[in-house]
Each structure stands twice: as structure tokens, then as C-alpha cells.
N, C-alpha and C positions, 0 to 999 in steps of 0.2 A: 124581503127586498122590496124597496119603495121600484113599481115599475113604471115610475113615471121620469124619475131623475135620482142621478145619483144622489143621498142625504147625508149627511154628516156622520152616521152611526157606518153606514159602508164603507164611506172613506176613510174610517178610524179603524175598519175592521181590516182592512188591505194594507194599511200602515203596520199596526199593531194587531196581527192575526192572533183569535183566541183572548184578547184582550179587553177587558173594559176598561175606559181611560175618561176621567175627568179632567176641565181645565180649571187649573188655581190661578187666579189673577194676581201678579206682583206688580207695587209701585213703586219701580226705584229711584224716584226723584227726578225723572229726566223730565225735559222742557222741550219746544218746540223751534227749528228756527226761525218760526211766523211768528211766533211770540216773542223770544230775547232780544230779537234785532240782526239778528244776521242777518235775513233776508225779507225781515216786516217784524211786525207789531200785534197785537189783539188775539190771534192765532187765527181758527177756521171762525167764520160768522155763527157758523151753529154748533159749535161745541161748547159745553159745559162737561169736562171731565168728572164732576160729580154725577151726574145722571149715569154711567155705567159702570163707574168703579163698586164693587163689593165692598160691604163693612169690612171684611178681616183685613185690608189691604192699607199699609198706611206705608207711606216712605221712609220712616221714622225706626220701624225695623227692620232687619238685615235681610234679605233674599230667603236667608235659610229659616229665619224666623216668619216670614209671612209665610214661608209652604208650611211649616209645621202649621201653625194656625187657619191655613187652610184646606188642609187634611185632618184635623180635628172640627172644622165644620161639617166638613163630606163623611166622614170616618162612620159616627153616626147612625148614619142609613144607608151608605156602603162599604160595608166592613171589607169585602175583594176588592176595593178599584185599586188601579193607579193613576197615575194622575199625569199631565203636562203641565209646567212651569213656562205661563205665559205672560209675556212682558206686554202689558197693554196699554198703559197709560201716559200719552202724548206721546214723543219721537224714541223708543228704545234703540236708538243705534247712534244717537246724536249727544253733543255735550261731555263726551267722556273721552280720554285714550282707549285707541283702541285696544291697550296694553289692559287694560281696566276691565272695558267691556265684556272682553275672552275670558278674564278671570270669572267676572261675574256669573255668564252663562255659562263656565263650565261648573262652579262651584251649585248653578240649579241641575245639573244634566245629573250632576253626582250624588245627591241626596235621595237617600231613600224611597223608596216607589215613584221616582219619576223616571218616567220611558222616553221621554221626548222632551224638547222645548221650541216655544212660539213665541215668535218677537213680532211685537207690532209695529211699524217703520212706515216712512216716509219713501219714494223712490230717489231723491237727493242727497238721501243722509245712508249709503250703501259703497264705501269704498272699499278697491276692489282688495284691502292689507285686510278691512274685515270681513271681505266677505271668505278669504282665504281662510280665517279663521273658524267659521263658521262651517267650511268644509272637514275642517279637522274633527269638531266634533260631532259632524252628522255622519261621519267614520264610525263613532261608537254609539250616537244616542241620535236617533232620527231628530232632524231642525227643518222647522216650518215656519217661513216668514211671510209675514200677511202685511202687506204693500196699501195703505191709503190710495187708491187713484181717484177714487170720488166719481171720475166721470172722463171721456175723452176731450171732452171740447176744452180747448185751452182758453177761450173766452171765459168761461163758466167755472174755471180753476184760478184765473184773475181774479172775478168779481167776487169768491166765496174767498180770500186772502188765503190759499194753498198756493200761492207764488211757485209752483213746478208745473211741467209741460208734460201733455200726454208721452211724448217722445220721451221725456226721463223715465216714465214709466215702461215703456218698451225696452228700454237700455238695462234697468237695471233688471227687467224679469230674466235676461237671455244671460244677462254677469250670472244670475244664481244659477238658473239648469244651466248653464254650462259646467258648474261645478258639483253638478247634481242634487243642488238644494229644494227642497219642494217651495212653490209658492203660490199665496193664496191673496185673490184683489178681492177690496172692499170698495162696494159700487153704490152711489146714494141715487133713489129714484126722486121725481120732485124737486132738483134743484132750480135754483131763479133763472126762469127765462128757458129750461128746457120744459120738453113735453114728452109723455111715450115713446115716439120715434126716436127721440133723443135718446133716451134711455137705450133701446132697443140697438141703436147705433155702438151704440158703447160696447154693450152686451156684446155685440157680434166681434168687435174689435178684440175686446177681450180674450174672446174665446180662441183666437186666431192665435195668442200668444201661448208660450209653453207654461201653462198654469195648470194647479190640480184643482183648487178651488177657488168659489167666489163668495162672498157676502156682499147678498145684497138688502136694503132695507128702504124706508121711507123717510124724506126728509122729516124731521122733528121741529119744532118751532119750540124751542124749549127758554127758560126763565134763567135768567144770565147770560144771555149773550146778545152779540150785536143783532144776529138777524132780529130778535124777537124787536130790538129798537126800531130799524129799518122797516121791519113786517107792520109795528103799527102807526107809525111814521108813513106811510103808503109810498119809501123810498124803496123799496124793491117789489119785483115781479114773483110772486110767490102766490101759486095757488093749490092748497094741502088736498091731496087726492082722500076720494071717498073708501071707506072700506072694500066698495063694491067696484070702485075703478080700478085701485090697486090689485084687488084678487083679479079681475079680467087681465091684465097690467102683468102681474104674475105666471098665470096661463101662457101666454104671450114668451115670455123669457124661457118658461119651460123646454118647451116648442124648440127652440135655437140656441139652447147650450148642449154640447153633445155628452153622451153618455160618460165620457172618459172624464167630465169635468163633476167635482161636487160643489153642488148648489148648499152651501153650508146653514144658511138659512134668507130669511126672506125680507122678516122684521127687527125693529128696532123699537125695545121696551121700555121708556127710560121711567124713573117713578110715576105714577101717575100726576102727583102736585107740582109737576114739575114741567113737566108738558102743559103748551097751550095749543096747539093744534099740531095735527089732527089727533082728538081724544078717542082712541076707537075702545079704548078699555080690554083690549085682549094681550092675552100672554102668547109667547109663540107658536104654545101647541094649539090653543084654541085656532090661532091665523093657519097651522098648519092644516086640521082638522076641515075647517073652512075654505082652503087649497084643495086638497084631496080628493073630498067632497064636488070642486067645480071642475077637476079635471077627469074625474069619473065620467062626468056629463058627457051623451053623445056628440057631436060634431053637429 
């Protein structure tokens, strides 16, 4: 047991006790409403959906055909796992009937070695017909839905084109646990115009709501997208933290997420040719290994 913070292997073990569990990333063709036009254009400033989608994942085949192909990646070199079928890429709750949606994620909950399922979502794209639905099947197969919030400050949700309010965020965390669903927010350190505090603010905010987990990681300045425009354009406030600030930065969050909560992880890996700042060249274990390491450190 990590005894500094709860980690993602705990909190997989408390969900799925006696279990080892990988996550398979599915692309089911959804889009964004920052993107299509319902409520903006371009999507987030710093996303490039390619930087974290996995080869096996294409839209192009069916739910059940990317799990098979991505348990025949993992299969491999863990002949015991099982796996979570997670919906990761752009808005998974958004663009479809919710007639559709239910079918979809029940058709992953039911397939062969998968124990669970994780939708990645927006806190605007969470009505309360689906989220009903989503109670029905975490009745039989645990559902984890992991919430985009980016960050508390609603200025800083404008200027990165996330068009939703911390407040949406708070609304829709308390719609899921009130129906017992687990939920998990994703927090960007480094965005334009915050600083540490900022961060740390959030952090605390966060923790305050009924959440099991968080991810957090580091702004990315990455190749296709608008920040990288504006970053060399010197049209936004962007300054990419050092290896050495972010681990202090990290310590720091430790500190003030309580036990009950898992810190799922910290970084964000995206290829390396893909990335233009910050290049720190590390994988997550290495940043984790590097964490570890400073929080051993006396006081």
C-alpha cells in the first residue's frame, strides 16, 4: 500500500477486490459540444485527441470489436486480467439518444472479461434519463464516470473554450452519488493565467465534493491545436512548469487530498513528437518513482 496517497491499484482493489483490471480505451465516434456548435467551436485550446488515444482504437469498429482488439493487445502479457471498457475519447455521453447510449454501454458491460465500465464526459452532457440509466447498470457491473472539470475558476473554463461552469461541475457530481455512481474529476495543473495556488484551490474544492477520484496532470502544449497557436503567437499567459516545480507542486496536492480520495495519477504522456513543452521525456512510473522519492524526504 502506497502510504503517502491513495493510487490507482488501491482503488481498483476496493472496487474489484482479488482482481486485476486493465483499462481498454474505446472510440465511439462521439464529438464535443465545444466542437460541433452547440455551445462553441475548435473544442479545448489544448486538446489533440490523437495524443492519447491507443493504436487499437478506431471509431470505425464496433464497441465489441475494439474490446476484442484490445484484450488481444494486453492478452499477451496478462493472460489473468480483466479489463474496463472505457469510453475516452471527446464527450462520451453527448450526440447520441440516450436510447442508443444505454444500449451501447450495456453491450461493453456484457462482453467477456469486462468487470466494469468508464465514460469520459463532460459535467453538461449528464442528463438526469441518462444518468438513470447508468444506475441500472452499475446494479450489475460497477460504472465510473470521470468528469472533465479542468479547473474551478470559471474565468479559466472560458478562456480554454470548455464553455461549462465550475457550478455544472458540482451539479452533476452530486446527480451521480446520489445514485450511487462512482465519480472521478480530471484536473489540469498550468493552465493560462493560473498559478499553484490556483491549482491548489481547485484541488481543495474538489475534494470537498463526493468524488472517489482525481486525475491530475500538467498542461501539455501540444502540435495541432489552438494553444500551441496562441503559445507562439505570445497571445496567451502560459508558463509550462519545470520537472522540479511540478514534483514540489505535486507534494503540495498530496498533503490535501484525503485518504478516501484516489490520486489516479499525476502526468500526462502524450507522444513525445508531439509535445512542444514542457519535454520532460518521462513515462508515468519514472514521474511516479521521482514523486515517491520526494515525498519520502524529511519535512
Amino acid at each position: 500500500m502506497n502510504p503517502y496517497f491513495k493510487d490507482f491499484s488501491e482503488y481498483m482493489q476496493e472496487v474489484f477486490p482479488g482482481i486485476k483490471v486493465q483499462k481498454l480505451s474505446i472510440d465511439a465516434g462521439f464529438t464535443c459540444p465545444n466542437r460541433d456548435g452547440s455551445i462553441g467551436t475548435g473544442g479545448c485550446i489544448y486538446c489533440n485527441n490523437a495524443s492519447f488515444t491507443p493504436g487499437y482504437c478506431s471509431p470505425k469498429d464496433s464497441v465489441e470489436t475494439q474490446i476484442f482488439k484490445g484484450k488481444e493487445f494486453f492478452r499477451r502479457k496478462y493472460p489473468e486480467m480483466k479489463y474496463l471498457a472505457y469510453f475516452q475519447s471527446y464527450t462520451n455521453t453527448f450526440g447520441k439518444s440516450v436510447a442508443s447510449l444505454a444500449k451501447m454501454y450495456r453491450e461493453a458491460a456484457d462482453s467477456e472479461d469486462v468487470v466494469g465500465i468508464v465514460i469520459g464526459t463532460r459535467p453538461d452532457c449528464l442528463p438526469n434519463e441518462l444518468i438513470d440509466h447508468l444506475s441500472d447498470i452499475n446494479e450489475e457491473t460497477p460504472v465510473i464516470v470521470e468528469i472533465g472539470a479542468e479547473t474551478s475558476f470559471d474565468d479559466t473554463l472560458q478562456l480554454i473554450n470548455r464553455n461549462h461552469t465550475w457550478t455544472d461541475v458540482e451539479d452533476a457530481v452530486r446527480r451521480l452519488n446520489s445514485r450511487g455512481i462512482r465519480v472521478g474529476l480530471h484536473l489540469i495543473a498550468g493552465l493560462p493565467g493560473e498559478n499553484e495556488e490556483s491549482v491548489l484551490e481547485t484541488v481543495n474544492k474538489a475534494c470537498k465534493l463526493p468524488i472517489e477520484s482525481i486525475k491530475m496532470h500538467q498542461l501539455q502544449i501540444v502540435k495541432g491545436t489552438p494553444l500551441l497557436s496562441k503559445f507562439e503567437r505570445g497571445d496567451i499567459d502560459v508558463t509550462p512548469f519545470t520537472l522540479e516545480e511540478y514534483l514540489d507542486l505535486s507534494v503540495r496536492i498530496v498533503k490535501i487530498v484525503p485518504r478516501h480520495i484516489c490520486i489516479e495519477r499525476f502526468l500526462a504522456s502524450s507522444p513525445s513528437d508531439m509535445v512542444v513543452a514542457p519535454k520532460w521525456g518521462l513515462k508515468n512510473y519514472q514521474f511516479s518513482n521521482l514523486l515517491m522519492n520526494r515525498l519520502r524526504q524529511p519535512i
